[in-house]
N, C-alpha and C positions, 0 to 999 in steps of 0.2 A: 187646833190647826195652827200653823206655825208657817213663817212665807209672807211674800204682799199682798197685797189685798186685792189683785187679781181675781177675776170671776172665777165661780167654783167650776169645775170640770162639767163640762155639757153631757159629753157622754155616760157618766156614772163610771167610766173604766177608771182603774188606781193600779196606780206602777208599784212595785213590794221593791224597797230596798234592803238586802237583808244586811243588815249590821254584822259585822264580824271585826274591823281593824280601825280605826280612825282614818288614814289613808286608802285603804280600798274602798270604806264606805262612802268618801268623799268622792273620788272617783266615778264611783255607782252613781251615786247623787245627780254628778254632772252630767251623766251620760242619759242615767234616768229623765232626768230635765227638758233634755233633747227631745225625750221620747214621746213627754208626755205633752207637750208645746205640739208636736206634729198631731198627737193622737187627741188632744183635748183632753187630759186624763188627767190627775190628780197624783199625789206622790205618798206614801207611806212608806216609812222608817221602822223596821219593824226588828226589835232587840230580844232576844228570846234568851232568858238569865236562868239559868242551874241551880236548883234551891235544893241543898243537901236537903237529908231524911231527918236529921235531929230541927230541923225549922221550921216553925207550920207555914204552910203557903202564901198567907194572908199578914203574914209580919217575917219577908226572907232574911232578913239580917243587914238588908242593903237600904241604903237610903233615898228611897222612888224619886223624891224631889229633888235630888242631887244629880243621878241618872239622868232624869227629863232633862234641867237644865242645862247638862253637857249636851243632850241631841239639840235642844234647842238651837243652842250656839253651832250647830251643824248644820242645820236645819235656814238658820237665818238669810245666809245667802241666797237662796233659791229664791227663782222667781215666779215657782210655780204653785198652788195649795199644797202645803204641803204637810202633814199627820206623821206624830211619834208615837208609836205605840212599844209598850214595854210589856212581856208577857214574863211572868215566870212560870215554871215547873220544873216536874222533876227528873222530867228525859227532856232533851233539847230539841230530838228529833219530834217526838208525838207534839210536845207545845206549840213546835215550828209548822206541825200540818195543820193539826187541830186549829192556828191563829191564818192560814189560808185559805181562801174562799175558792171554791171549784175551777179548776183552771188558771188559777194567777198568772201573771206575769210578774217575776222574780229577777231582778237584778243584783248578779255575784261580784263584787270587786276581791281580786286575789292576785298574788302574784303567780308569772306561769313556773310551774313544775314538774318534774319528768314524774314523781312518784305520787301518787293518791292522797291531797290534802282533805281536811276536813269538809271546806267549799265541796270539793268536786265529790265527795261521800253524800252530803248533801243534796248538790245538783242531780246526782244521777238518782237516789230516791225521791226525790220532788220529782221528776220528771216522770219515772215509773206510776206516781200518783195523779198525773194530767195537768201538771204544770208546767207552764214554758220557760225553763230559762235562759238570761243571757249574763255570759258570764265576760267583767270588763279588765282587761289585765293593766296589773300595776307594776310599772319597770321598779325595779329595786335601787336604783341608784335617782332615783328620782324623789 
């Protein structure tokens, strides 16, 4: 757990940050913050990494403790509990449900778009699956 040393979350509820950009996810973060200060909730960062077919699961080619340390450094401001979890597999979507617990609460940072980005491919199957999301727009010129 990563954050101040703030009490842990009363209620057991945890906000899902889903990582996708370093500025949307920051974004998410802060708005997550918001949510979870009102809700008493806890925060998870949760990165879900593509591990081609030629790399066994358990050794992706990427370097985990390199990984953590960039969310850490994400992660540091907050001043809420706040959890990095890094999943790998080998479809994004299955990883991304399978590391969901029934009904999340999913915060999207993305910027807005007229045509169907990968987020909103995302959000609309999360949500088919009974999770709530909210997705936080990132001005581009910002």
């Amino acid at each position: 757990m990563f954050g101040s040393s703030a009490p842990p979350e009363e209620s057991g509820l945890r906000i899902t940050v889903l990582y996708t950009r370093i500025r949307p996810t920051l974004a998410a973060l802060r708005r997550a913050a918001s949510l979870a200060r009102d809700l008493r909730a806890g925060i998870r960062i949760l990165n879900v990494r593509n591990v081609p077919y030629p790399l066994p699961l358990d050794r992706p080619g990427l370097d985990h403790e390199v990984l953590a340390q960039n969310f850490r450094t994400i992660a540091e401001g907050c001043t809420i509990p706040t959890r990095v979890e890094i999943c790998y597999g080998r479809d994004i979507v299955e990883s991304l449900l399978h590391s969901l617990s029934p009904n999340s609460i999913v915060l999207i940072g993305a910027k807005p778009r007229w045509w169907p980005s990968k987020e909103r491919r995302w959000a609309k199957l999360l949500t088919r699956h009974g999770h709530h999301i909210v997705f936080v727009p990132v001005e581009s010129n910002s």
